[in-house]
N, CA, C and O atoms as a GROMACS GRO file, in nm:
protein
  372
    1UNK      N    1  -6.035  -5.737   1.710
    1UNK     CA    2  -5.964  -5.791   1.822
    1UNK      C    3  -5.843  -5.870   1.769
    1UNK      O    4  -5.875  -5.957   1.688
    2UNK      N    5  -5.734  -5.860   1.791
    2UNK     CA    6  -5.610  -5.944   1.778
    2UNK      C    7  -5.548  -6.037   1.825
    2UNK      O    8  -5.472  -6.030   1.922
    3UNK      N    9  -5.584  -6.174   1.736
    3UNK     CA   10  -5.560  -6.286   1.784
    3UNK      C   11  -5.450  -6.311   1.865
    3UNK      O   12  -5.359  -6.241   1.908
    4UNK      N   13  -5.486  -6.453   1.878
    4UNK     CA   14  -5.360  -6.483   2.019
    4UNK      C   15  -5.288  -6.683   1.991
    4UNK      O   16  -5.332  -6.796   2.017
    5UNK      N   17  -5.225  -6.655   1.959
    5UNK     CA   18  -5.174  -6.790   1.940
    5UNK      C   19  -5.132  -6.850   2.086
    5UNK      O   20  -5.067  -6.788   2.170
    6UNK      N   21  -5.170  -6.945   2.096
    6UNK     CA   22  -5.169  -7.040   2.238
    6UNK      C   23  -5.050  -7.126   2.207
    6UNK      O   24  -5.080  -7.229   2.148
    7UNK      N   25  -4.924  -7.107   2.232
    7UNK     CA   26  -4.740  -7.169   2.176
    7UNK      C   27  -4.798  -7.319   2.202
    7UNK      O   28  -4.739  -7.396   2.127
    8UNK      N   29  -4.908  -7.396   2.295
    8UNK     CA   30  -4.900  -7.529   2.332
    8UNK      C   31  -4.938  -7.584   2.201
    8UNK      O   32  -4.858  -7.656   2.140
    9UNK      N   33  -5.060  -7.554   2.150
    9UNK     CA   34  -5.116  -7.611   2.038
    9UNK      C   35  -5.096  -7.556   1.936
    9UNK      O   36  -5.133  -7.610   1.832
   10UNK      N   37  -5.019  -7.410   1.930
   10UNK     CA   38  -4.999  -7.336   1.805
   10UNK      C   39  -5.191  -7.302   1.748
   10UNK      O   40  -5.210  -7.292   1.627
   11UNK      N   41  -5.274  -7.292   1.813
   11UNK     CA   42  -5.395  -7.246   1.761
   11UNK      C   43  -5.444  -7.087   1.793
   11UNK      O   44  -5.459  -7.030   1.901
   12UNK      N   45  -5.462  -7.043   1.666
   12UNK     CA   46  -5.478  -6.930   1.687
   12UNK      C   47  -5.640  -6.896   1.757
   12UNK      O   48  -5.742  -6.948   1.710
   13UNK      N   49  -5.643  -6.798   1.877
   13UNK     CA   50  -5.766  -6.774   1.965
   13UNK      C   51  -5.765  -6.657   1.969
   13UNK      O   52  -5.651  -6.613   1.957
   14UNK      N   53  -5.868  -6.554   1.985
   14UNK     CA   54  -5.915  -6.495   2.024
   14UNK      C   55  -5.843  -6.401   2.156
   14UNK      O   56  -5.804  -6.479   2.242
   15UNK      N   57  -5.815  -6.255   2.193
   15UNK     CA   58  -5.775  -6.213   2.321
   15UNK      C   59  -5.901  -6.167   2.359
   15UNK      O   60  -5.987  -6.110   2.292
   16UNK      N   61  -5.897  -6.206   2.506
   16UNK     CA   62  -6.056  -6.224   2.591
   16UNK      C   63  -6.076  -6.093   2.649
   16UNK      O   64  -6.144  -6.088   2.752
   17UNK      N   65  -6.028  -5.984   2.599
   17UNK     CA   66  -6.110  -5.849   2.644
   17UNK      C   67  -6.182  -5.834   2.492
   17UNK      O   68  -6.124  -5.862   2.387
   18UNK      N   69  -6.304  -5.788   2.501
   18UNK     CA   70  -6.380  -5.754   2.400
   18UNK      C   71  -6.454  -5.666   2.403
   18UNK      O   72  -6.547  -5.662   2.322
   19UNK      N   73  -6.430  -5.542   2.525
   19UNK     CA   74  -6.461  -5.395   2.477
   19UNK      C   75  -6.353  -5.301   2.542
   19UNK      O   76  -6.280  -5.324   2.638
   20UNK      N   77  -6.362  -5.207   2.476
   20UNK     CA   78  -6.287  -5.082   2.554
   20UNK      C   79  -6.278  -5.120   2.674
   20UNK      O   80  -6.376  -5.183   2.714
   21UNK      N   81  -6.188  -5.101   2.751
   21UNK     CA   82  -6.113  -5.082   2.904
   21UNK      C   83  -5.920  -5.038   2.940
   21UNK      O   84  -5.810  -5.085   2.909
   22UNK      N   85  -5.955  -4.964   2.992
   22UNK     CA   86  -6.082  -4.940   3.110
   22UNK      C   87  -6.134  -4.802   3.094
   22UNK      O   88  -6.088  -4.725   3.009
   23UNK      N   89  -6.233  -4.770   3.176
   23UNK     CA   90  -6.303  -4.669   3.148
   23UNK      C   91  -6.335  -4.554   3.273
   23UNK      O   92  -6.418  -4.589   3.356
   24UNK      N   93  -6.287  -4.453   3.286
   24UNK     CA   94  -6.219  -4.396   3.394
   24UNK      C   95  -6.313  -4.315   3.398
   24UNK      O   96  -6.384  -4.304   3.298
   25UNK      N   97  -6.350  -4.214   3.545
   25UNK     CA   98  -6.421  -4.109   3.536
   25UNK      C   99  -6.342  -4.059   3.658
   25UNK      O  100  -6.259  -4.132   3.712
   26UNK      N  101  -6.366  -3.936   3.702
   26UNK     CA  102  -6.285  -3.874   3.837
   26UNK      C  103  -6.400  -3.772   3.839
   26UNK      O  104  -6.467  -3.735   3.743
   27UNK      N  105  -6.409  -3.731   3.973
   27UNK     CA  106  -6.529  -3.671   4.019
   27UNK      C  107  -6.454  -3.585   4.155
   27UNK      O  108  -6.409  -3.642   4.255
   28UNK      N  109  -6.452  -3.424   4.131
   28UNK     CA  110  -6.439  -3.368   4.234
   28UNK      C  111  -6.508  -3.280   4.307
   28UNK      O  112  -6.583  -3.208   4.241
   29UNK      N  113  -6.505  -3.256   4.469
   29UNK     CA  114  -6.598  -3.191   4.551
   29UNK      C  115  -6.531  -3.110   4.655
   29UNK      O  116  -6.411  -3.132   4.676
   30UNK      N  117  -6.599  -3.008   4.731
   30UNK     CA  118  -6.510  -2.947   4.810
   30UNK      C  119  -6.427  -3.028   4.913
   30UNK      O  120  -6.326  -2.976   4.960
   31UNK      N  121  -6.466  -3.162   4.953
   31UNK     CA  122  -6.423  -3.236   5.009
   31UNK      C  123  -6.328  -3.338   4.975
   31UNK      O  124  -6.275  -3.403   5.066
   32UNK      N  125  -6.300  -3.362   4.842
   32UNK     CA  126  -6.244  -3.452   4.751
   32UNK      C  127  -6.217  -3.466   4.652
   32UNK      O  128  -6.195  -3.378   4.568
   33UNK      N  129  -6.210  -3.614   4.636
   33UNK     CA  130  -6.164  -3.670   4.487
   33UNK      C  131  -6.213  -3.766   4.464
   33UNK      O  132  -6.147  -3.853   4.522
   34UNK      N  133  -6.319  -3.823   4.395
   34UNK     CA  134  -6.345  -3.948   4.355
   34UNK      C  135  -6.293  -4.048   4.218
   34UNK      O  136  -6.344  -4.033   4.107
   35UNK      N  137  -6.212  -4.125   4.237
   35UNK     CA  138  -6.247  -4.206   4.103
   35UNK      C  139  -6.297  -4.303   4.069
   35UNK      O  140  -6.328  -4.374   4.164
   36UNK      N  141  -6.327  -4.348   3.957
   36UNK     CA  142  -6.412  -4.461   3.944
   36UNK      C  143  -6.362  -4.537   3.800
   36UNK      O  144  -6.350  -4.482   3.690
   37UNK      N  145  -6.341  -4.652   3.829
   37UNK     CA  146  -6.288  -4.711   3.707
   37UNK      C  147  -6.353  -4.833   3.684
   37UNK      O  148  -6.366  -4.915   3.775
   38UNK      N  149  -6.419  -4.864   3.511
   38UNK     CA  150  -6.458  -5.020   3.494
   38UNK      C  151  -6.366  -5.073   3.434
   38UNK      O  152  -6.302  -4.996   3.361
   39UNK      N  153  -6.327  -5.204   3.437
   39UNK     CA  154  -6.202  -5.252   3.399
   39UNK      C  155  -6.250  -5.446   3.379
   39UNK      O  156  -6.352  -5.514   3.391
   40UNK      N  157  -6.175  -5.456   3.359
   40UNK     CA  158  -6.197  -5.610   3.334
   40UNK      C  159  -6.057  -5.687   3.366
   40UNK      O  160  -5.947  -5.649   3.324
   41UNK      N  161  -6.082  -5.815   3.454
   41UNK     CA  162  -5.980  -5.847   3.544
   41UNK      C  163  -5.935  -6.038   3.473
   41UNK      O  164  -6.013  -6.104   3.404
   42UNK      N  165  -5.839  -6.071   3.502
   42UNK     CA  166  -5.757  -6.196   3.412
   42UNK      C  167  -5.869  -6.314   3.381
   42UNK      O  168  -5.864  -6.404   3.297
   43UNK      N  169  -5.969  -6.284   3.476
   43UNK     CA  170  -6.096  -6.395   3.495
   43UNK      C  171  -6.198  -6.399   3.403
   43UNK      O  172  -6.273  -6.496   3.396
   44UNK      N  173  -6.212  -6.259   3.298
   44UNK     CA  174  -6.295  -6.208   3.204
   44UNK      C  175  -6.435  -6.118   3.323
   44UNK      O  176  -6.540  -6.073   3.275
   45UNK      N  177  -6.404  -6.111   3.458
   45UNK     CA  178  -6.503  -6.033   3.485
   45UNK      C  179  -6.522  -5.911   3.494
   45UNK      O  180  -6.414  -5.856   3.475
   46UNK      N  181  -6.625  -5.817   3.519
   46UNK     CA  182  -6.593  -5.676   3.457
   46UNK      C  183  -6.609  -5.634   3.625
   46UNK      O  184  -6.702  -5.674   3.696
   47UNK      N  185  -6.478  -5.532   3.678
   47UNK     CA  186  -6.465  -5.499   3.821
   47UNK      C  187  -6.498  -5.315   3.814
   47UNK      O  188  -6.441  -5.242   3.733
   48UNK      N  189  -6.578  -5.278   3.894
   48UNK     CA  190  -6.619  -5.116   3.902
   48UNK      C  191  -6.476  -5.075   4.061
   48UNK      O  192  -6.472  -5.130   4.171
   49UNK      N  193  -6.406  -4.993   4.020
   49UNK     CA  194  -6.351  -4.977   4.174
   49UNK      C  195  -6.366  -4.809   4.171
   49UNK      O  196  -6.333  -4.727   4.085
   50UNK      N  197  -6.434  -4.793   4.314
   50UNK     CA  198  -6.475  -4.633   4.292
   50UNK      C  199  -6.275  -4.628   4.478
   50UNK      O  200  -6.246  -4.699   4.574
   51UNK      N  201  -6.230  -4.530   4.428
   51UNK     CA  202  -6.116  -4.473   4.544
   51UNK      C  203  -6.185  -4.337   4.584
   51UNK      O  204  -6.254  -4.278   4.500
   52UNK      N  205  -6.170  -4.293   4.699
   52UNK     CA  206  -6.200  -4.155   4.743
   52UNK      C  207  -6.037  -4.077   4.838
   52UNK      O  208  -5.952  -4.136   4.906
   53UNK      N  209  -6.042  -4.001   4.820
   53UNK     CA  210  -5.935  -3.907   4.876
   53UNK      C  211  -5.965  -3.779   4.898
   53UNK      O  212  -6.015  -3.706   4.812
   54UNK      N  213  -5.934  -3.739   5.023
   54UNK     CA  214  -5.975  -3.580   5.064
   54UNK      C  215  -5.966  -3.601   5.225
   54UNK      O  216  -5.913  -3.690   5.291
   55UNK      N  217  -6.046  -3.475   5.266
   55UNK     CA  218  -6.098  -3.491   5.411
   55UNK      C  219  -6.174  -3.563   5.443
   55UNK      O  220  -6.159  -3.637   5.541
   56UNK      N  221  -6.287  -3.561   5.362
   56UNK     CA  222  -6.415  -3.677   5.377
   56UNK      C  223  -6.346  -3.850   5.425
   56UNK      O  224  -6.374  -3.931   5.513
   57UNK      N  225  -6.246  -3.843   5.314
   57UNK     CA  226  -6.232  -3.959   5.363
   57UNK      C  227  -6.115  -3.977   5.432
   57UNK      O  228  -6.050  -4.066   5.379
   58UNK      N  229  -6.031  -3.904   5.580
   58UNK     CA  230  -5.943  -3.950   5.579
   58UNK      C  231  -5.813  -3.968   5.524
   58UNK      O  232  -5.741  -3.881   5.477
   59UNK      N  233  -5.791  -4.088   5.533
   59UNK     CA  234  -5.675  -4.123   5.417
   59UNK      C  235  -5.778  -4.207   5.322
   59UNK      O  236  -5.896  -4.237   5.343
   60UNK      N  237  -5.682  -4.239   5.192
   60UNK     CA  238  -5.724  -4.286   5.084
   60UNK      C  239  -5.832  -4.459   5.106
   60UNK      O  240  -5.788  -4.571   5.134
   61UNK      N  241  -5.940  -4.426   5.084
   61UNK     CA  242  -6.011  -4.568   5.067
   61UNK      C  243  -6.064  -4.623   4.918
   61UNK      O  244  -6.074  -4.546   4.822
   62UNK      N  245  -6.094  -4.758   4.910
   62UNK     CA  246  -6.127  -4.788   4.821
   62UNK      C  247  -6.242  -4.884   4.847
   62UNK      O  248  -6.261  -4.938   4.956
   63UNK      N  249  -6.329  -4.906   4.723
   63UNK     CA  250  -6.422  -5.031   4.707
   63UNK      C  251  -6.481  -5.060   4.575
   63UNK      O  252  -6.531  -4.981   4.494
   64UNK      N  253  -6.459  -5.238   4.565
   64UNK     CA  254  -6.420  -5.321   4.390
   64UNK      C  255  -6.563  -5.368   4.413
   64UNK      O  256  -6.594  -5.435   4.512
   65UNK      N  257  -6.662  -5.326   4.304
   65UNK     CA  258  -6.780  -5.460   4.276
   65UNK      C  259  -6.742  -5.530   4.165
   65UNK      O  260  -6.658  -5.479   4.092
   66UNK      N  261  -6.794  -5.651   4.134
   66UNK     CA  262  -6.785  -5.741   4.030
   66UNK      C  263  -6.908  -5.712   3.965
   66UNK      O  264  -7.001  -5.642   4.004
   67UNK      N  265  -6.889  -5.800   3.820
   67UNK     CA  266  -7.000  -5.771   3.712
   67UNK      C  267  -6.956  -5.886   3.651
   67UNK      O  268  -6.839  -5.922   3.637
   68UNK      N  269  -7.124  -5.977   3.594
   68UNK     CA  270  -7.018  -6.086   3.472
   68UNK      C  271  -7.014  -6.046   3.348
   68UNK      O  272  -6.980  -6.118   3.254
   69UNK      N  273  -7.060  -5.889   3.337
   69UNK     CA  274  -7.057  -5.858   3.225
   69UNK      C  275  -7.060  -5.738   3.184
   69UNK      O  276  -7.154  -5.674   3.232
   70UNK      N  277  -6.978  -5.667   3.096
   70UNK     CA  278  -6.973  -5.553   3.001
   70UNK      C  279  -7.078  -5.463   3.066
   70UNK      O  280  -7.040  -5.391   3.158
   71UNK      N  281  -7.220  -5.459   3.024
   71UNK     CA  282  -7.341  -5.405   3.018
   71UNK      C  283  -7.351  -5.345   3.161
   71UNK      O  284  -7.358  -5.226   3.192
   72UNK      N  285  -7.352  -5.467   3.248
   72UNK     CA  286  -7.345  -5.421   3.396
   72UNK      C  287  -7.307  -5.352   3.452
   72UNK      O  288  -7.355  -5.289   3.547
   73UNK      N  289  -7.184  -5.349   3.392
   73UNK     CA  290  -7.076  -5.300   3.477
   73UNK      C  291  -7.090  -5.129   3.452
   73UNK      O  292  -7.074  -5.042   3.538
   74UNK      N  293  -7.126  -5.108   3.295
   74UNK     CA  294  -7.101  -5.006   3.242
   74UNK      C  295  -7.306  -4.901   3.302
   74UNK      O  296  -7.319  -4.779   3.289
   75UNK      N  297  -7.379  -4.958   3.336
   75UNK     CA  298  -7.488  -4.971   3.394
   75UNK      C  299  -7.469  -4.910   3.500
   75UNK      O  300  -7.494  -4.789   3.506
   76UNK      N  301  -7.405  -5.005   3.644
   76UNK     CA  302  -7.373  -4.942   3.752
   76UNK      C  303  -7.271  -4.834   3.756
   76UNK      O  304  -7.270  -4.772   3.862
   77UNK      N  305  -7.189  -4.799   3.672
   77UNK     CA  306  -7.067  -4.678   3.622
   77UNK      C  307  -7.194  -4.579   3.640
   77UNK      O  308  -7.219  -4.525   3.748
   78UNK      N  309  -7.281  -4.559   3.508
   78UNK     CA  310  -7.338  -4.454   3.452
   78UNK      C  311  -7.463  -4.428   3.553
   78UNK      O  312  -7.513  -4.316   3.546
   79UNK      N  313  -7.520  -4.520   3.648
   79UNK     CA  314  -7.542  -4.495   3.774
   79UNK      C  315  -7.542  -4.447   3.867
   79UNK      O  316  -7.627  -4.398   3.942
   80UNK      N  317  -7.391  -4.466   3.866
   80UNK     CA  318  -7.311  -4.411   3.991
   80UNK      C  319  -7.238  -4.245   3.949
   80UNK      O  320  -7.214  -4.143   4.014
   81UNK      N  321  -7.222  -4.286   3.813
   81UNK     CA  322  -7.209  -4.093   3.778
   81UNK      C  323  -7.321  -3.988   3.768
   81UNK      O  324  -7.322  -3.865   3.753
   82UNK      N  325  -7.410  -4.079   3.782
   82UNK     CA  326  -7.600  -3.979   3.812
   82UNK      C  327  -7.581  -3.939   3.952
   82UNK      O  328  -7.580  -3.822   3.991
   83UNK      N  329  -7.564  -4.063   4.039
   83UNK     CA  330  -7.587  -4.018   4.197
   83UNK      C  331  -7.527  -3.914   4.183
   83UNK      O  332  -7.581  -3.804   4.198
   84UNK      N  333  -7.362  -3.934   4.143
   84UNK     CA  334  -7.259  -3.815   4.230
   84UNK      C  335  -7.262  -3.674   4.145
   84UNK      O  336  -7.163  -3.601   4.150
   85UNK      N  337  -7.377  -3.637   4.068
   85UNK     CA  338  -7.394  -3.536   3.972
   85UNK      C  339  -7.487  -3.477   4.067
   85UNK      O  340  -7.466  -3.364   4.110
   86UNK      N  341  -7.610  -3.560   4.110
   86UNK     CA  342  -7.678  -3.478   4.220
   86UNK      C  343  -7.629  -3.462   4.345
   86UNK      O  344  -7.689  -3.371   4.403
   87UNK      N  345  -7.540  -3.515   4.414
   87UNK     CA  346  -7.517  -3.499   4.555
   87UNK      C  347  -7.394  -3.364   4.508
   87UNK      O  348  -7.305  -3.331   4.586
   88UNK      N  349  -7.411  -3.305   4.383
   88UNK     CA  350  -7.288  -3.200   4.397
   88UNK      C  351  -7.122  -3.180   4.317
   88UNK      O  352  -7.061  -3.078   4.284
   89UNK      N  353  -7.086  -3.346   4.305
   89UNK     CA  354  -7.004  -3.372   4.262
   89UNK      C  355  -6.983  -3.312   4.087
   89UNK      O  356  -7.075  -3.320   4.005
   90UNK      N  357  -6.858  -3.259   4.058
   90UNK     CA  358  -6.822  -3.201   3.927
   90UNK      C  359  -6.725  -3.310   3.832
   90UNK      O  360  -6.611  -3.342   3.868
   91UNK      N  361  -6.793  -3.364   3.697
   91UNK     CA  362  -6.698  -3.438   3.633
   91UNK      C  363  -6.575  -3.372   3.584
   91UNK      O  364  -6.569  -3.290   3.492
   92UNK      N  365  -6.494  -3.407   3.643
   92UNK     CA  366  -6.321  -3.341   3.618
   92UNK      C  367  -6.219  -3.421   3.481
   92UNK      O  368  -6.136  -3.378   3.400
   93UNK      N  369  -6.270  -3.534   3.506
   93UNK     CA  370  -6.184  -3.635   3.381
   93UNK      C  371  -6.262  -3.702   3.338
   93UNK      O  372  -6.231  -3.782   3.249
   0.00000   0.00000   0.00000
């Protein structure tokens, strides 16, 4: 990880992402497009946002869960790419 000098105190710290991100998947169906991204947001928390696009949905929607952590986040991802493997859905990206 590559430090970070803070100009107030001149002390060298740490940059507060500390795994891979973000981590993308896209999922398509005769009806759509799903994506799903884990990411980590200025707060250090880890955010899942799945978007859908197609007929199913209309126009474009979205929805963000929070995680306080890495594990979780990456947990409910690999989760949520089981459901949409059985309801049909094809991993595209």
């Amino acid at each position: 990880m590559p430090p970070m000098i803070d100009p107030v105190d001149l002390v060298t710290r740490p940059l507060p992402i500390g795994a891979a991100s973000p981590i993308r998947l896209q999922f398509s169906s005769p009806d759509g497009l799903q994506t799903v991204v884990l990411m980590q947001d200025l707060l250090e928390h880890w955010m899942l946002v799945q978007t859908w696009a197609g007929q199913r949905a209309g126009r474009r929607t979205s929805r963000t869960r929070l995680f306080e952590n890495h594990d979780d986040g990456l947990a409910a991802l690999e989760a949520l790419a089981a459901k949409n493997r059985r309801q049909g859905y094809t991993l595209v990206a």
